[in-house]
KELUMPA-710948 format. One line per field, with one value per residue (C-alpha): residue number from 1; residue in one letter; x, y, z. Coordinates in Angstrom, 2 decimals, decimal comma. Layout:
BEGIN
seq: c(NUM	...)
type: c(a	...)
px: c(X	...)
py: c(Y	...)
pz: c(Z	...)
This chain:
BEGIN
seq: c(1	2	3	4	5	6	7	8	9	10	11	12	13	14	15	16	17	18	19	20	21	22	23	24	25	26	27	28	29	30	31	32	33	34	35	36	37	38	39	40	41	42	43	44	45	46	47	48	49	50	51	52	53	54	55	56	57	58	59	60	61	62	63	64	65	66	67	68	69	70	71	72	73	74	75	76	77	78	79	80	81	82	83	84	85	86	87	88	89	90	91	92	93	94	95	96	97	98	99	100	101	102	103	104	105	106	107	108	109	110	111	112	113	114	115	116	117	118	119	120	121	122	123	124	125	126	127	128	129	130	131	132	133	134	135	136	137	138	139	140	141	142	143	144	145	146	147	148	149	150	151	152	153	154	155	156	157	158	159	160	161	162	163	164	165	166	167	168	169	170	171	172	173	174	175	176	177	178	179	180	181	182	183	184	185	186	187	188	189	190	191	192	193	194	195	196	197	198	199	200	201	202	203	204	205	206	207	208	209	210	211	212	213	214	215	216	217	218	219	220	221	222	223	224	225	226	227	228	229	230	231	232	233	234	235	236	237	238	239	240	241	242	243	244	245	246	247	248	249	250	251	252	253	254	255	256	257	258	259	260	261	262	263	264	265	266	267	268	269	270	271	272	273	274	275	276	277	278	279	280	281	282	283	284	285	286	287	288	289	290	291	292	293	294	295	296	297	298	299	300	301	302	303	304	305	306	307	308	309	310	311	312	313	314	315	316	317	318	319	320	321	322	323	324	325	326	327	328	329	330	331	332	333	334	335	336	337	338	339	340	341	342	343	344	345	346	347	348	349	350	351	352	353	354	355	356	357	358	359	360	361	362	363	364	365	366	367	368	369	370	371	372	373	374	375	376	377	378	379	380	381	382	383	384	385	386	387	388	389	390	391	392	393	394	395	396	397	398	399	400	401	402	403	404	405	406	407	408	409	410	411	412	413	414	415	416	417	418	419	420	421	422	423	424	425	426	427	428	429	430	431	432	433	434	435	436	437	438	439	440	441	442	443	444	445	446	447	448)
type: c(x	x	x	x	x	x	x	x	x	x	x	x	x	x	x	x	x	x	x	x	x	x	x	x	x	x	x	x	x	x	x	x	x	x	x	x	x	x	x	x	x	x	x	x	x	x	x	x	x	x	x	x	x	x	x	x	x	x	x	x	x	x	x	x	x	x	x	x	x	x	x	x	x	x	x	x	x	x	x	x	x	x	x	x	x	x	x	x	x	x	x	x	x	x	x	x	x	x	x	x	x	x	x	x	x	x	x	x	x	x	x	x	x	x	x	x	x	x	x	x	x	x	x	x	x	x	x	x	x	x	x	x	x	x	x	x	x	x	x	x	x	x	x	x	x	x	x	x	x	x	x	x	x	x	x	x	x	x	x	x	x	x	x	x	x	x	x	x	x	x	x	x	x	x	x	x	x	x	x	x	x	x	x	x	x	x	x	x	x	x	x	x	x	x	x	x	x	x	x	x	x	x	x	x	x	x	x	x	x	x	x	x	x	x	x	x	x	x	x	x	x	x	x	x	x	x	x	x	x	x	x	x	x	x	x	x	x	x	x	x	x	x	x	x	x	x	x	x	x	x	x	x	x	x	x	x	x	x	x	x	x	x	x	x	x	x	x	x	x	x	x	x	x	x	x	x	x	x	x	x	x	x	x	x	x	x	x	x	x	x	x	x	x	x	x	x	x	x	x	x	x	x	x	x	x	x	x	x	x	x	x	x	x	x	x	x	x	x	x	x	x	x	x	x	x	x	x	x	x	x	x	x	x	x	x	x	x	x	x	x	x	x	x	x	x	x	x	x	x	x	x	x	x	x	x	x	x	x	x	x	x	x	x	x	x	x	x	x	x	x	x	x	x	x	x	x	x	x	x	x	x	x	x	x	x	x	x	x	x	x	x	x	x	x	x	x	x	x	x	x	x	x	x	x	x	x	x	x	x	x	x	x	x	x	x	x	x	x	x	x	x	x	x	x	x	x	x	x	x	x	x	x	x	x	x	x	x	x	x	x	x	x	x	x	x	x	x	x)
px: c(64,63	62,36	64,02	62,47	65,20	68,05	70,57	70,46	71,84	75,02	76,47	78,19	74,71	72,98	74,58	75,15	71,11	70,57	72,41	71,07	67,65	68,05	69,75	66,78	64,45	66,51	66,86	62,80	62,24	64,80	63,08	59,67	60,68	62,90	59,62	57,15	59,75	60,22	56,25	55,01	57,19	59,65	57,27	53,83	52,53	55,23	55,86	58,02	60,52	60,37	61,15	64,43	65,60	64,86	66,93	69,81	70,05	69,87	71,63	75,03	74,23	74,92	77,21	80,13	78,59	82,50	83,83	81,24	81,27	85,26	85,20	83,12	85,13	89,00	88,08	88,10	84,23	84,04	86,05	84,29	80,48	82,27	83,28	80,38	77,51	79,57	79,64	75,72	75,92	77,15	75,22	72,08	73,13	74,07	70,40	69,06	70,75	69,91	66,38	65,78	67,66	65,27	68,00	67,39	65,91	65,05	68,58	70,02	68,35	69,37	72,73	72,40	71,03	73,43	76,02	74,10	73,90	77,49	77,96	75,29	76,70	79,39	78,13	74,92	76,76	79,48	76,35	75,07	77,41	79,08	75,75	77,84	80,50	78,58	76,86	77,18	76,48	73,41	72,10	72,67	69,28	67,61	69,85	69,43	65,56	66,24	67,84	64,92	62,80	64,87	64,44	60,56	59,64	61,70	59,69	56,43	57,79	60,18	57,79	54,91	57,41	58,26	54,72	54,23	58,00	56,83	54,15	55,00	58,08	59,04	61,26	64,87	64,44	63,66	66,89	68,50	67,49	68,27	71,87	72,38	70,75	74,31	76,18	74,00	75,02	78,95	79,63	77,94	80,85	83,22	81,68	82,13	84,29	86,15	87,75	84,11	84,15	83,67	85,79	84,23	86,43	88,68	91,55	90,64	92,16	93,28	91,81	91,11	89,98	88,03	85,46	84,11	84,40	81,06	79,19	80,38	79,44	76,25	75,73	76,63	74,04	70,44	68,94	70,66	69,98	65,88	65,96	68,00	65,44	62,44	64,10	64,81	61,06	59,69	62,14	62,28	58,48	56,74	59,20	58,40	56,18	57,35	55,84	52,38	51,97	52,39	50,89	47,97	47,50	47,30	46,39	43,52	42,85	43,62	45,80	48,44	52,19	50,41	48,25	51,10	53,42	50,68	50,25	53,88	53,86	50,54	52,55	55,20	53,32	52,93	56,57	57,62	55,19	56,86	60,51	59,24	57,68	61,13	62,80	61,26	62,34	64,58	65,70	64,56	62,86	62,46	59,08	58,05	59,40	56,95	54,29	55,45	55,43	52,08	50,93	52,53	51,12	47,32	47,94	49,17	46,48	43,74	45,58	44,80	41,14	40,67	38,12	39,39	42,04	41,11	41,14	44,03	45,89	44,59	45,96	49,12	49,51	49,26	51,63	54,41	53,77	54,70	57,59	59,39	58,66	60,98	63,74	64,53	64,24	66,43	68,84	68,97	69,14	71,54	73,96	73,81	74,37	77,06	81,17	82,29	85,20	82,59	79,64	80,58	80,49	77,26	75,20	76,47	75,27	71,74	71,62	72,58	69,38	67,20	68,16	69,69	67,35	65,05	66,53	65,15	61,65	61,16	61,21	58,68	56,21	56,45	55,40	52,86	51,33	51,38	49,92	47,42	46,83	48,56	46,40	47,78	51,34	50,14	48,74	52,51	53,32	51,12	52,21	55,67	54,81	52,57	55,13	58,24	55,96	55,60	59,88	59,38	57,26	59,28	62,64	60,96	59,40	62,57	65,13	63,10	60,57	57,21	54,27	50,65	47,22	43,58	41,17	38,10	38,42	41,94	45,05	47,79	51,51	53,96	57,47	59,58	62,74	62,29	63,23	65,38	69,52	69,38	67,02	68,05	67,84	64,48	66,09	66,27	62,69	61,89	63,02	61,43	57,93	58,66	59,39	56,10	53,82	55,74	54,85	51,39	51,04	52,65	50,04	47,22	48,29	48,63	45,09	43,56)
py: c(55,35	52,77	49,20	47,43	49,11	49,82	47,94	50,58	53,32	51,83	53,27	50,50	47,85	50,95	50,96	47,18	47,14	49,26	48,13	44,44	45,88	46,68	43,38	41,35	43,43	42,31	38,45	38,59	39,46	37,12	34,23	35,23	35,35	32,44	30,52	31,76	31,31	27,89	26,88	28,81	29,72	26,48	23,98	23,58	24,38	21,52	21,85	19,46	21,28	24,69	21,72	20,70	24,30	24,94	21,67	22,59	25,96	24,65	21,62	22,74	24,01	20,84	19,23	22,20	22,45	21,62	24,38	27,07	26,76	26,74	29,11	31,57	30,79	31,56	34,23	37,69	37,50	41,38	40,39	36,55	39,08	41,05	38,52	36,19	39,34	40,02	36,64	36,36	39,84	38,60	35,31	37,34	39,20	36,19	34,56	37,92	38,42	34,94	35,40	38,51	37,43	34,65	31,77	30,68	27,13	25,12	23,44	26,63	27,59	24,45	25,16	28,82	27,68	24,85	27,67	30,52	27,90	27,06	30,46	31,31	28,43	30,33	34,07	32,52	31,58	34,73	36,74	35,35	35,43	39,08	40,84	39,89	41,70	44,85	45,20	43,74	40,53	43,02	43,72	40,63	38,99	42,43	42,50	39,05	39,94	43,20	41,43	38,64	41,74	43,63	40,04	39,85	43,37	43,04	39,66	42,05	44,58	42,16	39,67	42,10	44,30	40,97	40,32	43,82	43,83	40,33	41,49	44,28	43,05	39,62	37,84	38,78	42,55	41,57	39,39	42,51	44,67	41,78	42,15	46,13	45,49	43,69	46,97	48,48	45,98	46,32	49,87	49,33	46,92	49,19	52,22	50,02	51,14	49,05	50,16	50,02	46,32	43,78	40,83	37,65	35,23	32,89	31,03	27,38	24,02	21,51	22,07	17,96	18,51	21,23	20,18	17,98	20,09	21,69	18,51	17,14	20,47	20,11	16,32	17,24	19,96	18,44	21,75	22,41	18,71	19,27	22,76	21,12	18,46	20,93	23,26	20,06	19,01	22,42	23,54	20,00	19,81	23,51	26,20	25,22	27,99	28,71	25,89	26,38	29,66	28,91	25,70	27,24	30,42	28,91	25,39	26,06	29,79	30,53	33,44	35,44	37,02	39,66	37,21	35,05	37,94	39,59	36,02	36,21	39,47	38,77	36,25	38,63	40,43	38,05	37,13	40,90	41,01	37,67	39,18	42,90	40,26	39,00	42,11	43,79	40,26	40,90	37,28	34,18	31,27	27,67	27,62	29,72	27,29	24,84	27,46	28,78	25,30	24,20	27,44	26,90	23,18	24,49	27,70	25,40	23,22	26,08	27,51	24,41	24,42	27,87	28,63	31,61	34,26	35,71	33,36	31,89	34,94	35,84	31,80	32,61	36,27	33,55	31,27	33,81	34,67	31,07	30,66	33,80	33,17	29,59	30,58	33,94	32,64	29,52	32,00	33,82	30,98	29,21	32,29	33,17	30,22	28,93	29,53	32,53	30,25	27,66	30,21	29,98	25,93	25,77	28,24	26,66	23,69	25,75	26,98	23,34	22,59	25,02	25,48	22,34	20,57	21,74	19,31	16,63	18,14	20,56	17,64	15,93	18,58	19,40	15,40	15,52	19,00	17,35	14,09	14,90	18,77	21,84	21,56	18,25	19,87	22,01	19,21	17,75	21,18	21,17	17,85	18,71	21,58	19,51	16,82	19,43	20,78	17,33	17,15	20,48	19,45	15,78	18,12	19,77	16,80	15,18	17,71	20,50	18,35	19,58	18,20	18,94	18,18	18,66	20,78	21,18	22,62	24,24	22,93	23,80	22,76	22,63	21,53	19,60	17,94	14,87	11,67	10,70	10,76	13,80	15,64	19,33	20,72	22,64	26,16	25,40	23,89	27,03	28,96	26,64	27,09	30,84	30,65	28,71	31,21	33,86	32,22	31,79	35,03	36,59	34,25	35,43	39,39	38,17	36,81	39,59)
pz: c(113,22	114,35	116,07	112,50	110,65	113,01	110,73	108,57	110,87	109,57	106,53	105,00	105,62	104,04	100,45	100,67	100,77	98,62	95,82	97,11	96,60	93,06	91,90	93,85	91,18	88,47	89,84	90,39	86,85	85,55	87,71	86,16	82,49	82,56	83,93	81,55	78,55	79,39	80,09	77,28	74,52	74,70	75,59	75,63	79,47	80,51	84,43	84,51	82,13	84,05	87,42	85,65	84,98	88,60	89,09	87,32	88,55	92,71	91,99	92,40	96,06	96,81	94,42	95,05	98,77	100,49	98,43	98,33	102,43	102,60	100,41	102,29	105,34	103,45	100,99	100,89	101,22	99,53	96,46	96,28	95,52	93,24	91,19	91,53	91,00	87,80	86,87	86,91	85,54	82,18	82,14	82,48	79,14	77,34	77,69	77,41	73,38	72,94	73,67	71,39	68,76	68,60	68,56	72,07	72,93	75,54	76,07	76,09	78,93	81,06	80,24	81,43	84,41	85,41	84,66	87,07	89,68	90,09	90,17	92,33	94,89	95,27	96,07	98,31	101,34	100,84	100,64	104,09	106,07	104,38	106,30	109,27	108,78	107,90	111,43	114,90	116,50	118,64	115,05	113,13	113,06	112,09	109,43	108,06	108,51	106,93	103,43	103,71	103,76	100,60	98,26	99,32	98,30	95,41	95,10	94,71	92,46	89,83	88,82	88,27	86,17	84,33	83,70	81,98	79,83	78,84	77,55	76,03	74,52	75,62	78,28	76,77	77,90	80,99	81,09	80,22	82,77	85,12	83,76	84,21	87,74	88,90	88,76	91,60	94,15	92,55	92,91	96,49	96,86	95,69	97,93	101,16	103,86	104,22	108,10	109,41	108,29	111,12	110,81	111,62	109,79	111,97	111,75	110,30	110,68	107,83	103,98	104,61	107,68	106,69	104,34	106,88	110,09	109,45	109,08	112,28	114,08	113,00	113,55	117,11	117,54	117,89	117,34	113,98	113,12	113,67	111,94	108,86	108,47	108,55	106,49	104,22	103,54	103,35	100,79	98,60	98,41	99,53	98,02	94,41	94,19	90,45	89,59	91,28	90,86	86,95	86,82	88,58	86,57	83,25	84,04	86,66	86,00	82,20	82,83	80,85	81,65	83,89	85,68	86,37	87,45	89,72	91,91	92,17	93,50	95,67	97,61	98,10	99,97	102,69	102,58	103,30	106,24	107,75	107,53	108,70	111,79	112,43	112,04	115,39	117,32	119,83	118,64	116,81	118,21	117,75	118,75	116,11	113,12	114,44	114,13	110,87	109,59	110,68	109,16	106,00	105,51	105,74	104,08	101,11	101,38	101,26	98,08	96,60	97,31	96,11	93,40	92,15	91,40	94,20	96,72	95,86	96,29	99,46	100,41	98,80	101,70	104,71	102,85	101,96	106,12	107,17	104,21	105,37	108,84	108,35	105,97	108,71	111,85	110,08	108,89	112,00	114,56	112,76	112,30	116,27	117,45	115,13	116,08	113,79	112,34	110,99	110,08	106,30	106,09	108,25	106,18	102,75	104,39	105,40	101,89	100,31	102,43	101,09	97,96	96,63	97,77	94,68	92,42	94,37	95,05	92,10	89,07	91,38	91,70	88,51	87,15	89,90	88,52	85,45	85,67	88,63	87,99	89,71	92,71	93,95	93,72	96,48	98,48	98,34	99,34	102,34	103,60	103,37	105,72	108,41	108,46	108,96	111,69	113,62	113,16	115,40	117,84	117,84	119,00	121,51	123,32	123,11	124,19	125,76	127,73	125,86	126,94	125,49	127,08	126,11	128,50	126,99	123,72	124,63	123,53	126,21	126,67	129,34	129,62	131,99	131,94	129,31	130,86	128,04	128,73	126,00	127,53	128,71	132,37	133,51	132,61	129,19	129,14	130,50	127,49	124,82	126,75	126,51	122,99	122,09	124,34	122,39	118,74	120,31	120,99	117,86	115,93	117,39	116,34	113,06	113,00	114,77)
């Protein structure tokens, strides 16, 4: 089996992604219909409403974030997914007979989603940090790139499915099928064994003491502090892709359900190539968030230029690249370098980050789309990305010594040990150089 997909040698990461791959299907379709229901059956082309459903449905990553984390860390993680998948399970029915019946409306879908978030705050970081207990520390970041890879793929196949039940029949039976997806991933739950389990979960201090032991931890670590804050602006302002992917189909393009759900699955396609990138790393690299970020602020910015269908698909491949590229190599350097007994609290606060930050960033795009036009929502998408990019580049001047200079027409860099009293030792310096040249290099494959 090739090195890409060595995780799945293991029988236990095997049925946990299979059944994962299934129930990303299901969640892609649900994402698409609830979208299109909201922008074009509920309201009249309103971004700004489909921005407060995203709102409510993120915004309890970070209202219940000391308890999801904690709870991630004390839990039976296993029996936590069962009960959250089932939980979503049944709220994907609910909407899904409300919808067909014809009694749904628009407040019912806020309340559906405030409900799926809290629930879905709960099985996120469980879900994370679970693919650590299926393999080993050697094939962790594969294995996070791996499940990146499973929910982009599904990302191609659900909405485009979405786009063709909605048409055919409507959004509710395609909340429907969301719902029978959840008992893939539980009887993979149920099938797990559970001797060939790793166990990563240690001992922890003080439930006071607790909730606030990963936010020190990370206030300590300059490294997690930088990738927080890029993770921070591209996710408030870039990932709202929901919103300009519809805004931009019907506002700018004049597209139906099957337009709409083919963009979503055209960008998909760039976001499984960026995780089946990180997959063959032997490990993740700082450098290459910087990269991925720049990338992602003019990929964003050429979407919004585009003419065309077309083109703007072909904008939205480079941009999946560069969104995948940040979220993995996030995921993955923030899960090997954290202490096993904190992992849960640090990647609740990770996914707080990136996915409760939409509340903030999601209502804003969506006024901006519609009081300017859908293409200025991506130009707040593409600054978001260039300015998370010079929060990179700030880190590694800082702490790692970079240095850049002109020659010519050639942009080079070189690093020595910064001057300031937190700057790190040569050897170090060393290994952030090596991780740009490495971006560099992987860059220019990408382009070739």
């Amino acid at each position: 089996m090739s090195e890409t997909f060595r995780s799945l040698r293991i029988r236990n990461y095997r049925l946990w992604a299979a059944g994962a791959m299934v129930s990303n299907i299901g969640t892609w379709m649900q994402r698409t219909a609830q979208d299109w229901l909201v922008l074009t059956h509920l309201t009249h082309h309103n971004a700004t409403a489909v921005g407060i459903v995203m709102a409510l449905q993120f915004g309890p990553q970070l209202v219940l974030l000391p308890f999801t984390g904690l709870a991630a860390d004390r839990l039976n993680r296993r029996k936590l997914l069962m009960a959250t998948q089932a939980a979503m399970g049944t709220l994907a029915l609910g909407l899904g007979l409300l919808t067909i019946s014809g009694m749904v409306q628009l407040w019912h879908v806020y309340v559906f989603a405030l409900l799926l978030g809290c629930v879905a705050a709960f099985d996120a970081p469980a879900r994370q940090t679970f693919v650590a207990e299926l393999v080993s520390d050697t094939d962790l970041s594969n294995a996070v790139a791996l499940n990146s890879t499973s929910f982009n793929a599904a990302r191609m196949v659900g909405p485009a499915v979405a786009g063709m039940v909605i048409a055919a029949t409507g959004p509710g039976e395609a909340f429907l099928l969301n719902a029978l997806s959840f008992v893939a991933v539980l009887v993979s739950l149920a099938c797990l064994r559970k001797s060939e389990l790793f166990s990563r979960q240690g001992p922890v201090g003080r439930k006071s003491a607790s909730l606030m032991e990963g936010f020190r931890y990370v206030w300590m670590r300059p490294d997690l502090r930088a990738v927080l804050a890029m993770l921070f602006l591209v996710a408030t302002f870039g990932l709202n892709f929901p919103i300009f992917i519809s805004t931009m189909s019907v506002g700018a393009f004049h597209g139906g359900p099957g337009q709409y759900g083919l963009l979503s699955s055209t960008m998909a396609i760039g976001s499984v190539t960026g995780a089946l990138l990180a997959a063959r790393r032997a490990k993740p690299r700082f450098g290459l968030l910087v990269l991925g970020s720049a990338v992602f602020g003019f990929g964003t910015l050429a979407a919004a230029l585009m003419p065309n269908v077309m083109a703007f698909g072909m904008a939205l491949v480079v941009t999946g690249v560069a969104a995948q590229t940040i979220t993995t190599s996030t995921n993955s350097l923030v899960q090997l370098s954290t202490e096993p007994a904190l992992r849960g609290r640090v990647i609740a606060i990770l996914l707080a980050t990136l996915l409760g930050s939409t509340p903030i960033g999601a209502p804003v795009v969506g006024w901006v789309a519609d009081t300017f036009g859908p293409r200025w929502a991506l130009g707040v998408a593409a600054a978001a990305g260039l300015a998370s990019a010079a929060i990179g580049l700030r880190y590694l001047v800082r702490h790692r010594g970079l240095r850049l200079r002109v020659e010519g027409w050639r942009l080079r860099w070189s690093m020595q040990a910064a001057a300031s009293p937190g700057a790190v030792r040569g050897g170090v310096a060393a290994e952030a150089a090596a991780e740009l040249a490495a971006a560099g290099t992987e860059a220019g494959r990408v382009a070739g």
